[in-house]
C-alpha positions in Angstrom: -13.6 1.6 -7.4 -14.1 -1.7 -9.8 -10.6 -1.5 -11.3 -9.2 -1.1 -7.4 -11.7 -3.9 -6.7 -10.2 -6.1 -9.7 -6.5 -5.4 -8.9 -7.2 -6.0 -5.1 -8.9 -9.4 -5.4 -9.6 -10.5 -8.7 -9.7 -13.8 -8.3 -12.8 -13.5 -5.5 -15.5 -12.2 -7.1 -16.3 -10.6 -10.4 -18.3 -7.1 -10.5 -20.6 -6.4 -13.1 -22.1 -2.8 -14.1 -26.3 -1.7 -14.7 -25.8 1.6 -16.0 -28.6 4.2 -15.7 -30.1 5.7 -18.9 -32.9 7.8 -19.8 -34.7 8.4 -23.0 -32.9 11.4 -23.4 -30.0 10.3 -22.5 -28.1 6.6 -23.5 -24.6 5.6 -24.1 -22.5 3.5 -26.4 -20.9 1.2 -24.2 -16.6 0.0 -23.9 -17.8 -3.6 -23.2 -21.5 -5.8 -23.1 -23.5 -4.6 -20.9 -26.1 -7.9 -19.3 -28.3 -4.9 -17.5 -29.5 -1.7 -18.4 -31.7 0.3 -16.0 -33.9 3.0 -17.7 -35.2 5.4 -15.5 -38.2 6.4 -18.3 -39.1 3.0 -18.9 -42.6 1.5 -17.6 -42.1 -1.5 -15.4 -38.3 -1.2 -15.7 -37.4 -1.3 -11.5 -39.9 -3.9 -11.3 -38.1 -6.1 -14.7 -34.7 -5.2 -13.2 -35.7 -7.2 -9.9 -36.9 -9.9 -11.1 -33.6 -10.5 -13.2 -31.8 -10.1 -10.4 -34.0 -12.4 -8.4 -33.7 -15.3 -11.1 -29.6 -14.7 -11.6 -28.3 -17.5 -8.8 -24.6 -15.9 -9.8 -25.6 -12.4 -8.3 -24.7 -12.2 -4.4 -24.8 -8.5 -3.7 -26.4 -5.3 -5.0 -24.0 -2.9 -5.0 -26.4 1.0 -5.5 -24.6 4.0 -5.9 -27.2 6.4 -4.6 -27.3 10.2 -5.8 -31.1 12.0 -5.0 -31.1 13.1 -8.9 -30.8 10.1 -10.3 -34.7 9.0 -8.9 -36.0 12.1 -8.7 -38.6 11.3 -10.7 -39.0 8.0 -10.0 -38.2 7.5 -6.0 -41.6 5.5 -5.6 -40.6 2.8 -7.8 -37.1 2.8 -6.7 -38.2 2.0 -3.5 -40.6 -0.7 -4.7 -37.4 -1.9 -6.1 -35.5 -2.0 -3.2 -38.3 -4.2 -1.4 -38.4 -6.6 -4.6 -34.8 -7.6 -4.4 -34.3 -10.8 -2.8 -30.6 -10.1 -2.5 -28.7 -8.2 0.3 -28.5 -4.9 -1.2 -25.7 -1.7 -0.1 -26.6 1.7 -0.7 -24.2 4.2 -0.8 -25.0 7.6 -0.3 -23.1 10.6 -2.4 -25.3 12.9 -0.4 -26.4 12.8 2.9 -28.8 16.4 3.8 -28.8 17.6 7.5 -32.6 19.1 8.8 -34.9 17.4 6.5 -38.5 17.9 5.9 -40.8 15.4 6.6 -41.4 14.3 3.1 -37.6 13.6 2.5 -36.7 12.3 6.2 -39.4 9.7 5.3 -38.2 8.7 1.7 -34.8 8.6 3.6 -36.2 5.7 6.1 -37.8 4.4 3.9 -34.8 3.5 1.9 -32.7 2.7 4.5 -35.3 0.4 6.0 -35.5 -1.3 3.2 -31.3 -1.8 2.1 -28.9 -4.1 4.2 -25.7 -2.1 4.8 -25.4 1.5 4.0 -22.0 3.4 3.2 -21.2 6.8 3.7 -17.8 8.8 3.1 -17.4 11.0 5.7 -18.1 10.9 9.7 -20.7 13.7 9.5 -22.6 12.2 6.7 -23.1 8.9 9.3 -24.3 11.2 12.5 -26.4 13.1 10.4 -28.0 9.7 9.4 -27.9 8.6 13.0 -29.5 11.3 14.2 -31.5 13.5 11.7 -33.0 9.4 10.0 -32.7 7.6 13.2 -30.9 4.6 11.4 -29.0 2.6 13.4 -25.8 3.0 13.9 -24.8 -0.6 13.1 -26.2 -0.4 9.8 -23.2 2.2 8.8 -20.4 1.8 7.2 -17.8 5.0 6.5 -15.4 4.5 4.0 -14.2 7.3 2.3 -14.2 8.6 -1.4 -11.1 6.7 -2.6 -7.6 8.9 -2.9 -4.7 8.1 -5.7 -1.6 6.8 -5.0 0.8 9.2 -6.4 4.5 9.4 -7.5 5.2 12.6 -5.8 7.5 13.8 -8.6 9.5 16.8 -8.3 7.5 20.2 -8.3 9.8 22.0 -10.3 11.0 18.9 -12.7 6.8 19.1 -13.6 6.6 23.0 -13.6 9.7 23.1 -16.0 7.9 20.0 -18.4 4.3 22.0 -18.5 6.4 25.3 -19.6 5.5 27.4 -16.0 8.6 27.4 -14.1 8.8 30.6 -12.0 5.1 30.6 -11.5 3.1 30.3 -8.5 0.1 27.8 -9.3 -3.1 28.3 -8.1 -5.5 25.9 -9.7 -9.0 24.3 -9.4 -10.6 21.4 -11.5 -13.7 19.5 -12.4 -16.5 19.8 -14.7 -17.9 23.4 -14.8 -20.9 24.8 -13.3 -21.7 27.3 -11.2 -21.7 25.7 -8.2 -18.0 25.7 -8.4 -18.3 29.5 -7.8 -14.8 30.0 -9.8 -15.5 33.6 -9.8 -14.9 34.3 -6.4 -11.1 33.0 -6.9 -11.3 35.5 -9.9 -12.3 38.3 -7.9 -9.4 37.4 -5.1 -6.9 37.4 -7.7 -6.5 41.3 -8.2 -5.0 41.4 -4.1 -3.3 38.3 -4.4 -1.5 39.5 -7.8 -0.5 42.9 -5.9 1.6 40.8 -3.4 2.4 37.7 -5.7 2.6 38.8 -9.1 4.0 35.5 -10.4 0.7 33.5 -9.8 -1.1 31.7 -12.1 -4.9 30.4 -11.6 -5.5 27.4 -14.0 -9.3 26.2 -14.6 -8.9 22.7 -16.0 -12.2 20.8 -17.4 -14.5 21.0 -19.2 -17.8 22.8 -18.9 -20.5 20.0 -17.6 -22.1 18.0 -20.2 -25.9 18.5 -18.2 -24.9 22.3 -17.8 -23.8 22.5 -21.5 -26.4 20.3 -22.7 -28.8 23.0 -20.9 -26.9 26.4 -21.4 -24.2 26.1 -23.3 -21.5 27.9 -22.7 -23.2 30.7 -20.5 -20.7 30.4 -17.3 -17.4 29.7 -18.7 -18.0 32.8 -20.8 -19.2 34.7 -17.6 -15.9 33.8 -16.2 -14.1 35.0 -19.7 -15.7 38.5 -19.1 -14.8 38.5 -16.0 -11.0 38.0 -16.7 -11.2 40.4 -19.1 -12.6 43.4 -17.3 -10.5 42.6 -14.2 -7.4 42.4 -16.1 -6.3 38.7 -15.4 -5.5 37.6 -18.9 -1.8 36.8 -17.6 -2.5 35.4 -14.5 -5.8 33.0 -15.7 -5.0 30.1 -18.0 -8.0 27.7 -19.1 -7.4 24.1 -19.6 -10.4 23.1 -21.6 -10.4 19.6 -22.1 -10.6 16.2 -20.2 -6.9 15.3 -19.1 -5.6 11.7 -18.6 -5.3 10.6 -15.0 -1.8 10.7 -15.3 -1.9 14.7 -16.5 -4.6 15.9 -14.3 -2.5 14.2 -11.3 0.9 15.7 -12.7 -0.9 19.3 -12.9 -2.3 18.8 -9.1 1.4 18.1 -7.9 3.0 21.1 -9.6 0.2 23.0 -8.0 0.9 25.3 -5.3 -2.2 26.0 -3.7 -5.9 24.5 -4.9 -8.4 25.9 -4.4 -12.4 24.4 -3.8 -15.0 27.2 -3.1 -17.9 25.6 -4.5 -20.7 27.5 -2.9 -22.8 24.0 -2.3 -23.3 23.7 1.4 -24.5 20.3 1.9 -21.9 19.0 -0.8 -21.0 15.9 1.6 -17.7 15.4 -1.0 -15.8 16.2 -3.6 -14.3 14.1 -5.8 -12.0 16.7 -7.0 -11.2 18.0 -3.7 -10.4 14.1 -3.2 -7.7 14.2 -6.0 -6.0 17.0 -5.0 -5.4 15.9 -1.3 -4.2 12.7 -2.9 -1.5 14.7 -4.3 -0.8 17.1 -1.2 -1.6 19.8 -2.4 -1.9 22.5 0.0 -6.1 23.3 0.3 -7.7 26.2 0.8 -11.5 25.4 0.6 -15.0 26.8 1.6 -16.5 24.6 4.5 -18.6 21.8 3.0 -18.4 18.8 5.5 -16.1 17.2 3.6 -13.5 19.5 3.9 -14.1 20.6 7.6 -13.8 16.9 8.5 -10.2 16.6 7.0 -9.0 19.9 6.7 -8.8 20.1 10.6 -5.3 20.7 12.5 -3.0 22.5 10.1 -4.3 19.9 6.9 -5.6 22.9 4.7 -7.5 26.4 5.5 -11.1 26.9 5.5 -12.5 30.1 4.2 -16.3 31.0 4.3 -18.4 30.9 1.0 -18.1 34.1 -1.2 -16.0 35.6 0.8 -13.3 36.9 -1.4 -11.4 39.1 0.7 -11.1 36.3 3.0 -9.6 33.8 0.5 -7.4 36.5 -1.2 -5.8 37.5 2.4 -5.3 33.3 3.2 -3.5 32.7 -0.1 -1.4 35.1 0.4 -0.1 33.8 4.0 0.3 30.7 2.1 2.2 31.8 -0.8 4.3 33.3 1.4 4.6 30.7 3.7 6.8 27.6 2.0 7.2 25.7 5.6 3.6 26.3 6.5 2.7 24.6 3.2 5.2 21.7 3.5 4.0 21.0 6.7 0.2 21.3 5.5 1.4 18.8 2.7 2.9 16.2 4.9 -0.3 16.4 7.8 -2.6 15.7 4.1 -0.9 12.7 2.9 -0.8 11.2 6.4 -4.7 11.5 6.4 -5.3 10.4 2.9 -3.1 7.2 3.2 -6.1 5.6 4.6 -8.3 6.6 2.1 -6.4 5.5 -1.1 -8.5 3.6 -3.8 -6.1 0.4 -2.0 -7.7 0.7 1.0 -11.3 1.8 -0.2 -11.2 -1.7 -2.2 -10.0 -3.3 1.2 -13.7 -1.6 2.8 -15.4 -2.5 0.7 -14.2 -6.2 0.2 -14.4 -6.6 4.2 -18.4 -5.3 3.8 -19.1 -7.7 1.0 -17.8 -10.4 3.0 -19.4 -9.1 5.5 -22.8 -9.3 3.9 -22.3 -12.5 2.3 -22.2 -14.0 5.8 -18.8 -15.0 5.3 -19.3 -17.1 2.6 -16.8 -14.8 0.7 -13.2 -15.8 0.5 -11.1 -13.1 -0.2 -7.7 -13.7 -1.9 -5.3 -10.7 -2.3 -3.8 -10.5 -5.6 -0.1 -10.4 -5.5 1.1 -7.2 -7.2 4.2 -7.6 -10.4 7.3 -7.0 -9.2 8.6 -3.1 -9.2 12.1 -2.0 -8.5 12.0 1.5 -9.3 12.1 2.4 -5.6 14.9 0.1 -5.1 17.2 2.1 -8.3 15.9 5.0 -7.0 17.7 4.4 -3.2 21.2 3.0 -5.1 23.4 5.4 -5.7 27.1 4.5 -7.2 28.1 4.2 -3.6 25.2 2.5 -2.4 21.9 2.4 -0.7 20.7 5.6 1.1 19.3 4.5 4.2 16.1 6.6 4.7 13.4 8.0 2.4 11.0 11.7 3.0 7.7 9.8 1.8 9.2 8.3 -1.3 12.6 10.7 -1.8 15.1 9.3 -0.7 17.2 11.6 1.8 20.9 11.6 1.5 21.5 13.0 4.4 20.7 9.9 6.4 23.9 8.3 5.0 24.1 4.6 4.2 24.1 1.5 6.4 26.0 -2.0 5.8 23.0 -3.9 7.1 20.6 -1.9 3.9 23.2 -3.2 1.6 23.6 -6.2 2.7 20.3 -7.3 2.4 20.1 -5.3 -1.1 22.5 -7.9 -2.0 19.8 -10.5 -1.1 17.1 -9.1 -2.5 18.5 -8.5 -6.1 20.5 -12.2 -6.3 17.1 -13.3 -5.7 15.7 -11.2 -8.6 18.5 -12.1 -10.8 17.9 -15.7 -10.1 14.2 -15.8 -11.3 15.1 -13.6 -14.4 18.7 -13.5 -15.2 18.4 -9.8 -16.1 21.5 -8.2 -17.0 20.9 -5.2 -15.4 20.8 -6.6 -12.1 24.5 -7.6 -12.4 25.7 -3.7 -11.8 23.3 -3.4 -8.8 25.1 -6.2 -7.4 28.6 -5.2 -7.9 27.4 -1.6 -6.4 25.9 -3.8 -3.0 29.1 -6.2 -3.0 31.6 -3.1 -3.7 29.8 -1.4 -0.5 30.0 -4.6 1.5 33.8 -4.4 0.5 33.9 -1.1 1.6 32.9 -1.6 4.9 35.3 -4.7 5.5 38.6 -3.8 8.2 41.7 -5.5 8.0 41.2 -7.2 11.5 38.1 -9.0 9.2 35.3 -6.9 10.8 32.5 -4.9 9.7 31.7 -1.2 10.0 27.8 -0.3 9.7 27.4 3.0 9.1 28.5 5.7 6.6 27.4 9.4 6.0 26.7 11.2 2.6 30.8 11.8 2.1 31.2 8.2 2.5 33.0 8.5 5.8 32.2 5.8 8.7 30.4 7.6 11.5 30.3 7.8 15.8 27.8 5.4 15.6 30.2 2.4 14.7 31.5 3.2 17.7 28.9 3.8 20.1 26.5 0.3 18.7 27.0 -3.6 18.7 27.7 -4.2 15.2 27.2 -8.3 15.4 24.5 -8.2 13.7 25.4 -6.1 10.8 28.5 -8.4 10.9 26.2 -11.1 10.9 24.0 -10.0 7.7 27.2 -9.2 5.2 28.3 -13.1 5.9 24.8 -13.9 5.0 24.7 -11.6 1.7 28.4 -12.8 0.5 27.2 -16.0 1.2 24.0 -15.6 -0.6 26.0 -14.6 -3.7 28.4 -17.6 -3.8 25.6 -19.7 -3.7 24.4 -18.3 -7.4 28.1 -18.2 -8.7 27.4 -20.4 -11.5 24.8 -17.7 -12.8 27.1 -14.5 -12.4 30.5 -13.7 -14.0 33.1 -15.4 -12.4 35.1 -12.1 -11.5 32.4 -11.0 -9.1 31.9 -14.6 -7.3 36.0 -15.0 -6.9 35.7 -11.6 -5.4 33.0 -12.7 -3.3 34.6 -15.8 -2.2 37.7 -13.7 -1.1 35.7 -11.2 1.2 33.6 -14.2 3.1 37.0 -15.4 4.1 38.1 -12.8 5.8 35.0 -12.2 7.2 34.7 -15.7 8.8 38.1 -15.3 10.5 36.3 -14.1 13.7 32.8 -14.9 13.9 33.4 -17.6 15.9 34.0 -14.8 18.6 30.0 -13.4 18.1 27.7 -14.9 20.2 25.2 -12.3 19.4 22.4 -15.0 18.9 20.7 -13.4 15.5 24.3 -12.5 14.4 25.1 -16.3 15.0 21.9 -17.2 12.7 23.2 -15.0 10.1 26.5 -16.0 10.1 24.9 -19.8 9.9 23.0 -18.6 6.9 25.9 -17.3 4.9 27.9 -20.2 5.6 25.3 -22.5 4.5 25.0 -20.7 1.0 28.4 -20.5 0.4 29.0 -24.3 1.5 26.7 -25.1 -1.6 29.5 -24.0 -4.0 32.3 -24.6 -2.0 32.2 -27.2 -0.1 34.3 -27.7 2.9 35.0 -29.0 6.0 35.9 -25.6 7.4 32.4 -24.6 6.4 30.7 -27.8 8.5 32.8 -27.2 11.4 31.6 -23.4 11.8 28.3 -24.2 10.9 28.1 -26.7 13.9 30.1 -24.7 16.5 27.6 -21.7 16.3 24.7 -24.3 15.8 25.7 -25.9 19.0 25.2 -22.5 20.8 21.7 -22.3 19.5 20.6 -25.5 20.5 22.4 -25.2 24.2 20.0 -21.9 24.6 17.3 -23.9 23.4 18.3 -26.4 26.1 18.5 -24.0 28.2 15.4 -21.8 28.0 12.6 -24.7 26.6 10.0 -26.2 28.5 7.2 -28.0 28.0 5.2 -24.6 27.0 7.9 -22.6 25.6 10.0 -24.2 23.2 12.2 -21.4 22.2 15.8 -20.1 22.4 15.4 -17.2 24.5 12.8 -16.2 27.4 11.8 -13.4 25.8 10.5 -13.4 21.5 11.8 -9.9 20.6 12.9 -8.9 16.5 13.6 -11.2 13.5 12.9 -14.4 15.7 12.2 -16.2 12.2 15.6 -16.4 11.2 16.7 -19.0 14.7 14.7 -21.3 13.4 15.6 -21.5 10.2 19.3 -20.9 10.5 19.2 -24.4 12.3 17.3 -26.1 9.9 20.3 -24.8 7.1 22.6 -26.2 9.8 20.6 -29.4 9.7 20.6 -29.0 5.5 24.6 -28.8 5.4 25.0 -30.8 8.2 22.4 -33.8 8.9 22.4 -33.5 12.2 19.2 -34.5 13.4 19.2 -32.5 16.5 19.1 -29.4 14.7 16.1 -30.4 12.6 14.2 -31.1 15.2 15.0 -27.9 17.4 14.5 -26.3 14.5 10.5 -27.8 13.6 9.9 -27.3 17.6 10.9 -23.7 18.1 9.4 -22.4 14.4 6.0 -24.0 15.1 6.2 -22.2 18.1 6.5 -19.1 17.1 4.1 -19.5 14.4 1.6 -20.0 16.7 2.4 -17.1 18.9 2.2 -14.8 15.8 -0.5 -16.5 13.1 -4.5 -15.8 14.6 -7.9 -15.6 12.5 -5.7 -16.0 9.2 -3.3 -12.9 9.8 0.3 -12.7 11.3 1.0 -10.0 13.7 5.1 -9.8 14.4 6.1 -9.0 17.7 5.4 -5.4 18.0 8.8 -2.9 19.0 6.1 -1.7 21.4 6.6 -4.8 23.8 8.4 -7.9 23.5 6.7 -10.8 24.4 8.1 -12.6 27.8 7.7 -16.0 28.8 6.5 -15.4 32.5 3.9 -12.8 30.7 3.2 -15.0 27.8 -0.3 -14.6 29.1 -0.6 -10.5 29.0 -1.6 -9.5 25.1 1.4 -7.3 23.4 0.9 -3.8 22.3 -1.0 -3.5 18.5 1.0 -1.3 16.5 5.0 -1.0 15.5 5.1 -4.3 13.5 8.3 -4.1 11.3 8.4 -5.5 7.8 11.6 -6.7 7.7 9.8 -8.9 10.9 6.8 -10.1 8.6 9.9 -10.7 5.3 12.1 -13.0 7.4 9.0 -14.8 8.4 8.2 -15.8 4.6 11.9 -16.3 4.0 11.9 -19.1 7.0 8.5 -20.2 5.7 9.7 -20.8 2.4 12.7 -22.7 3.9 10.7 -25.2 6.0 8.0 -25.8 3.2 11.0 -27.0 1.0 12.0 -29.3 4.0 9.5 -30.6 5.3 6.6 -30.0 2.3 3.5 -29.1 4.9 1.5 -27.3 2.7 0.5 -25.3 5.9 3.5 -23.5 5.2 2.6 -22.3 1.9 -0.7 -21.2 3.6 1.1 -19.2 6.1 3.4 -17.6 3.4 0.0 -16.4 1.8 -1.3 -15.3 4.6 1.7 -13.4 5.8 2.6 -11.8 2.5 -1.0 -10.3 2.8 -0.3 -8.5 5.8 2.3 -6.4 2.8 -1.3 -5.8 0.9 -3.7 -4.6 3.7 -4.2 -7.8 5.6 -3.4 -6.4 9.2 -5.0 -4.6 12.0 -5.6 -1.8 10.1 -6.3 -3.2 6.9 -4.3 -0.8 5.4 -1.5 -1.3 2.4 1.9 -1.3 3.4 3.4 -1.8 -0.2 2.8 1.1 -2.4 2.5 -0.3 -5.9 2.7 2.8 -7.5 6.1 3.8 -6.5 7.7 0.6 -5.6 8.2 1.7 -1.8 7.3 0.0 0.9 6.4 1.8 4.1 8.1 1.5 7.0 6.1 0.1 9.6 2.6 -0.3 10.7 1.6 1.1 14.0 -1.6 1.4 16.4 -3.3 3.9 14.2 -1.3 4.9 11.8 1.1 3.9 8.3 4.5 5.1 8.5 4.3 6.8 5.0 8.2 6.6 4.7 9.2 3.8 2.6 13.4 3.7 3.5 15.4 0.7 2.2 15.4 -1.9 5.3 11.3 -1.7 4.3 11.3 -1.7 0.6 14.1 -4.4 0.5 12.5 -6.3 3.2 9.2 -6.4 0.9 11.4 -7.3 -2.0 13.0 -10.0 -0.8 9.3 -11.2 0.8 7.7 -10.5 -2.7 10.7 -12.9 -4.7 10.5 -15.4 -2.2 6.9 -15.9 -2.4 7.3 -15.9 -6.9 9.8 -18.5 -6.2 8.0 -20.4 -3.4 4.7 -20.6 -5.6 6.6 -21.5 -8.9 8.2 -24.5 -6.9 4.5 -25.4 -5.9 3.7 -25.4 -9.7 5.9 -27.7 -10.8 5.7 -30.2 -8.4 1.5 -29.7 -9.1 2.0 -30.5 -12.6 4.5 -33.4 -11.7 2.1 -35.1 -9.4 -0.6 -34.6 -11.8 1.4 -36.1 -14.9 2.3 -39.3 -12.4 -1.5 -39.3 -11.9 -2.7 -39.6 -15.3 0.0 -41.9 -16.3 -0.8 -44.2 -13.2 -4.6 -44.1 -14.4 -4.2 -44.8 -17.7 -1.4 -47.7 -17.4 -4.4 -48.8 -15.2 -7.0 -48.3 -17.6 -5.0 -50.1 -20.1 -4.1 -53.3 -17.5 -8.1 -52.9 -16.8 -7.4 -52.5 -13.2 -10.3 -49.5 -13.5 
C-alpha cells in the first residue's frame, strides 16, 4: 500500500512506518526507523503518544488493526487511542459477526475512540453497523489492494516453468493449518481419475509463528499424506518465498486455485486477493470475502471440508474451458476497482478527507511506456481492438488508429530522437499510403488480409480523411529531424490528399484538415497552404456566426465528440494566418467549452451517453461513456492555447485533465494501466472498459507527450525568468537602487 501510495502521489505527503515488536520477536530493519512500538514494553503506548503529540509534521495515524497483535495489551492500546491528539484511521483485517459482550465492548470502544475506520469488504461494514452499532458514516470500504498484471500467455508461462501439458491446480501462502491443504489432497484421487494431467502446486513457505512453534509438523502431515494416497506425480511443493514477479507468473499459468482455508470469519485473504488479480478461475470455501466477490459466475463456492464437493466442481471446471474464460473475464472486471492504483486513490481521498481538506493531492505522472503501442503494430499496421490487453487481429485495422499513431510516435521521436521510432513511423506512414485512392481519397478500414472492408462503403469517411492530412502533416512539420526519404514521401502523399478537401465540410474533418495544413505550412511554406487554411477557416467562423449568442459561443447547437480540436484548429489558422478574427473565435468558443466541461478541479468530456444541446444546456448530461481520445484532444488544444496566449490557467487545466488518465474522474478509478502500457477504453457510469484498443492507448500517448513537452516548455521559460530576475537584482544591487 506505501509503495502504491508513493507512486500515486509522491509529492503530497510522505508516509512513515512504527513497526510492532515484542521481546521475543524484533527485526533488522531495510531503512531508519524514527518509531518503534514494543508491545512488551512498560509505558510504551503511552511514550508512543506523546511523540506523536509533540511531532507538528505528523497529520494522520494510519493503524493497521489485527486482534493478535494487542491481545495482550488491548487496555493500553486503547489508552493509546484516547492519548492521540491526532485524527487517527483504524483499519480492520478482521471484523467478527455475533460477539460477546466483552469483545462487542472493546470493539466500541475502539471505534469510539478512532476518527475514520476502513474495512475491505461490504460485510465486514454491516457487520460493524449492525453487530457494534457504529455509524455508518464513520466507514470507509476499500478493498484489499489487487496487482496489475501483464496477462501473459498461459502456455508461453507453462512451457518457461517446464509444465506444459499439465492442468495446474495450485494454492499459496504461508502454511498453517488453517489453510486446510489436505482437503484438496484428499479431492485429488477423483479429480486425477477424470483429469490425469493435473498438477496441485503448494507454493510458500511454512509460517514463521507456526514454525517458530511446531516446526515442520503440517507440511510433513501433508507429505504423508501424498504419500499414502499416491499423489507423488500429481503434488509438487514450492518451498520457498517467490518474487512478486514469479508468484504472479505461477498464478497466471494456473488453471484453477484453490482457497479452502477452513477459517470462517476470515474477512480476507490476501492470497485469494492475488490470484483474482491474475484471473484465475476460483474455487473457494465461503469466507465473506469470497462470497462477496465470487457471486454471479466470478468463481465457485464449495462448503468447508467437503472434499467430494470440491473434487466434483474441479472437475466441471477442468472440463469446462469457456466456463473458465468467462469466470476469468467476470474476475478481472471486479478486481479492476480494487487494484493497489485505486486502493492508493481510497485511501488518498480519506486522508484528505480527514485532514479537512487541507491536503493537496498531486497525481504523479507515470514514465512513458510504449510496449502496448509495439505490441498493437504489426508490419502492416495498427490492429484496431484489444481482448483486455491482447490485441485481436480479427478486428482488422483502421486509417484513423494509424493516423493518429503517426502523431503520437513523431511526438515521441521529437522529445527523444530515438532511432527506433523511425521504423514505427514508416510502418504508420506506409499504412497511411496504403489507404490513399487515385481520386486522392481515403479508405478507413481494413481486415486481417489487408483487404478494405463494406464498411468504407456504408460510413462517412471525412473524418478519417480529415485525420491522415493531419498526421502527414504532423510529420512534415519534424522533416528536419527524420531522413529526408520519408519526409519527400510525406510531402508527396499530403498533395494528393489536399486535392479535394476543399469539398469536406464535415466540421471536425475541416479542423483536421486545418491542422495538417498548418504543420506542413511550417516547412513548406506556401501560398496554396494559406489559401486552404482560410477557406475552411471561413466555414468555421460562419457557423460560429451562425450558432453564437450571448450564452453559447460555440460552432454548433449541440457540443457532441472531440469539440477541442474547433477551437484550436482556428487558433493554427490564426498561427499561419494572423487573422485576428480567428483568434478571437478561437479564445471565445475554447473558454467556452472549458467551462462546460472543467467543475471542482476535474474535466468530464461530453459523455456518448448524451450530447449536450443548447436549448437543454440546463438538463445535466448522463455520467459515464467519457472517451479518452475526448479527454487527449482536450490537452492537445490546451497545450496549443497555453503556448499562444501563456494563461497559466491552461497549464492548470492540462494537469487537471491529464489526471482524469490517473483516477481523477467520477469513479476515481485508473484509466491508464502502467503496467502494460494500455490504456482502457472508456470510463462509464459504473464501470472501466478493461480493453485497452489503439484509439485509447494512442489517445493517452499522445495526451502523456504533450503534457512532457508542455511542462518542459514551462521549465525553461521558469529558469529564463528567474535568470532575468537575479541579473535585474543584482545590476540593481550593484547601481544601489536596493
Amino acid at each position: 500500500m506505501i509503495k502504491a501510495l508513493d507512486k500515486k502521489f509522491k509529492c503530497s505527503f510522505k508516509i512513515k512506518i512504527c513497526p510492532l515488536e515484542s521481546i521475543n520477536e524484533q527485526h533488522v530493519y531495510p531503512e531508519p526507523i524514527q518509531y518503534i512500538l514494543n508491545t512488551d514494553h512498560l509505558n510504551a503506548f503511552e511514550n508512543l503518544a506523546a511523540k506523536i503529540n509533540d511531532n507538528t509534521a505528523i497529520q494522520i495515524v494510519l493503524i493497521q488493526h489485527e486482534f493478535g497483535l494487542f491481545r495482550k495489551n488491548e487496555a493500553d492500546f486503547r489508552a493509546f487511542l484516547n492519548a492521540v491528539l491526532k485524527p487517527v484511521i483504524i483499519v480492520f483485517h478482521t471484523i467478527f459477526p455475533n460477539p460477546n459482550e466483552l469483545l462487542k465492548d472493546n470493539v466500541k470502544k475502539i471505534t469510539k475512540s478512532v476518527h475514520s475506520i476502513i474495512v475491505m469488504t461490504s460485510s465486514s461494514a454491516k457487520i460493524l453497523i449492525n453487530d457494534y452499532g457504529v455509524a455508518p458514516e464513520k466507514i470507509t470500504i476499500i478493498s484489499h489492494g489487487t496487482h496489475l498484471v501483464p496477462h501473459s500467455d498461459q502456455a508461453l508461462l507453462k512451457e518457461k516453468y517446464k509444465l506444459t501439458g499439465r492442468n495446474i491446480l495450485s494454492t499459496f501462502g504461508l502454511l498453517g493449518s488453517g489453510k486446510s491443504i489436505e482437503t484438496t489432497l484428499d479431492a485429488l484421487p477423483s479429480i486425477i481419475k477424470v483429469n490425469n494431467d493435473v498438477l496441485f502446486l503448494i507454493i510458500g513457505k511454512t509460517h514463521p509463528s507456526v514454525a517458530k512453534e511446531e516446526g515442520e509438523k503440517y507440511r510433513l502431515m501433508l507429505e504423508a499424506k501424498i504419500g499414502d494416497l499416491k499423489l507423488q506425480n500429481h503434488v509438487q511443493f514450492i518451498n520457498r518465498y517467490l518474487s512478486l514477479s514469479d508468484l504472479l507468473e505461477y498464478l497466471q499459468l494456473t488453471d484453477i486455485y484453490l482457497f479452502t482455508s477452513k477459517i470462517p470469519n476470515q474477512a480476507v485473504s490476501g492470497t485469494f486477493s492475488y490470484a483474482m488479480s491474475c484471473g484465475c478461475p476460483i474455487v473457494s470455501t465461503p469466507i465473506p470475502h469470497a462470497c462477496e466477490v465470487l457471486c454471479g459466475d466470478s468463481g465457485m463456492i464449495v462448503d468447508f471440508g467437503n472434499v467430494q464437493q470440491l473434487g466434483k466442481v474441479v472437475n466441471h471446471l477442468l472440463q469446462d474451458e469457456q466456463l473458465r474464460k468467462k469466470i476469468t473475464a467476470n474476475e478481472l472486471h471486479k478486481t479492476a476497482p480494487t487494484v493497489w492504483e485505486n486502493a492508493a486513490i481510497a485511501h488518498a481521498l480519506l486522508f484528505g478527507k480527514v485532514a479537512e481538506n487541507t491536503l493537496t493531492l498531486h497525481y504523479k505522472i507515470p514514465e512513458i511506456n510504449l510496449n502496448h503501442i509495439k505490441k498493437l503494430t504489426t508490419s502492416f499496421g495498427m490492429i484496431q481492438f484489444s481482448n483486455i490487453n491482447q490485441p485481436d487481429i480479427n478486428s482488422g485495422y483502421t486509417l484513423d488508429d494509424n493516423a493518429r499513431a503517426l502523431v503520437a510516435i513523431c511526438q515521441h521521436y521529437e522529445l527523444t530522437i530515438d532511432e527506433t521510432d523511425l521504423g514505427y513511423i514508416q510502418i504508420y506512414l506506409d499504412f497511411i499510403k496504403y489507404c490513399l485512392q487515385t481520386e486522392g481519397y481515403f479508405l478507413n478500414y481494413v481486415d486481417e488480409h489487408s483487404l478494405f472492408t463494406k464498411q468504407n462503403i456504408t460510413t462517412n469517411l471525412a473524418d478519417s480523411n480529415g485525420r491522415a492530412v493531419w498526421a502527414l502533416g504532423y510529420l512534415i512539420s519534424i522533416s528536419d529531424l527524420i531522413p529526408q526519404d520519408i519526409a519527400k514521401g510525406t510531402k508527396a502523399v499530403i498533395d494528393t490528399a489536399l486535392v479535394n478537401v476543399n469539398k469536406i465540410h464535415s466540421t471536425r474533418a475541416m479542423a483536421f484538415v486545418i491542422k495538417g495544413v498548418y504543420y506542413s505550412n511550417i516547412k513548406n511554406k506556401s501560398d496554396q497552404n494559406l489559401a486552404l487554411i482560410k477557406e475552411l477557416a471561413n466555414r468555421l467562423v460562419q457557423m460560429y456566426r451562425h450558432e453564437s449568442d450571448k450564452e453559447w459561443t460555440w460552432f454548433e447547437s449541440y457540443l457532441t465528440y472531440g469539440n477541442s480540436i474547433l477551437p484550436e484548429a482556428l487558433l493554427c489558422a490564426w498561427l499561419a494566418t494572423g487573422d485576428l478574427v480567428y483568434k478571437e473565435t478561437a479564445k471565445s468558443s475554447f473558454d467556452f467549452l472549458l467551462s462546460k466541461i472543467f467543475k471542482d478541479d476535474r474535466i468530464n468530456v461530453i459523455s456518448n451517453k448524451g450530447w449536450l444541446y443548447k436549448e437543454k444546456e440546463s438538463v445535466s448530461t448522463p455520467i459515464g461513456s467519457e472517451q479518452p481520445i475526448d479527454v487527449a484532444y482536450t490537452i492537445l488544444a490546451l497545450s496549443k492555447f497555453y503556448d499562444a496566449f501563456k494563461e497559466e490557467d491552461y497549464l492548470q487545466k492540462m494537469e487537471i485533465a491529464f489526471s482524469w488518465f490517473l483516477g481523477n474522474n467520477h469513479l476515481t478509478q485508473i484509466i491508464y494501466n502502467p503496467c502494460t502500457g494500455g490504456c482502457y477504453d472508456g470510463l462509464e457510469d459504473t464501470y472501466i472498459n478493461l480493453n485497452q484498443g489503439a484509439e485509447s492507448t494512442v489517445s493517452y500517448l499522445m495526451a502523456r507527450l504533450t503534457v512532457k513537452k508542455a511542462f518542459k516548455k514551462r521549465s525553461k521559460h521558469s529558469k529564463s525568468v528567474k535568470n532575468q530576475m537575479e541579473s535585474y537584482l543584482k545590476m540593481n544591487r550593484k547601481n544601489q537602487f536596493i
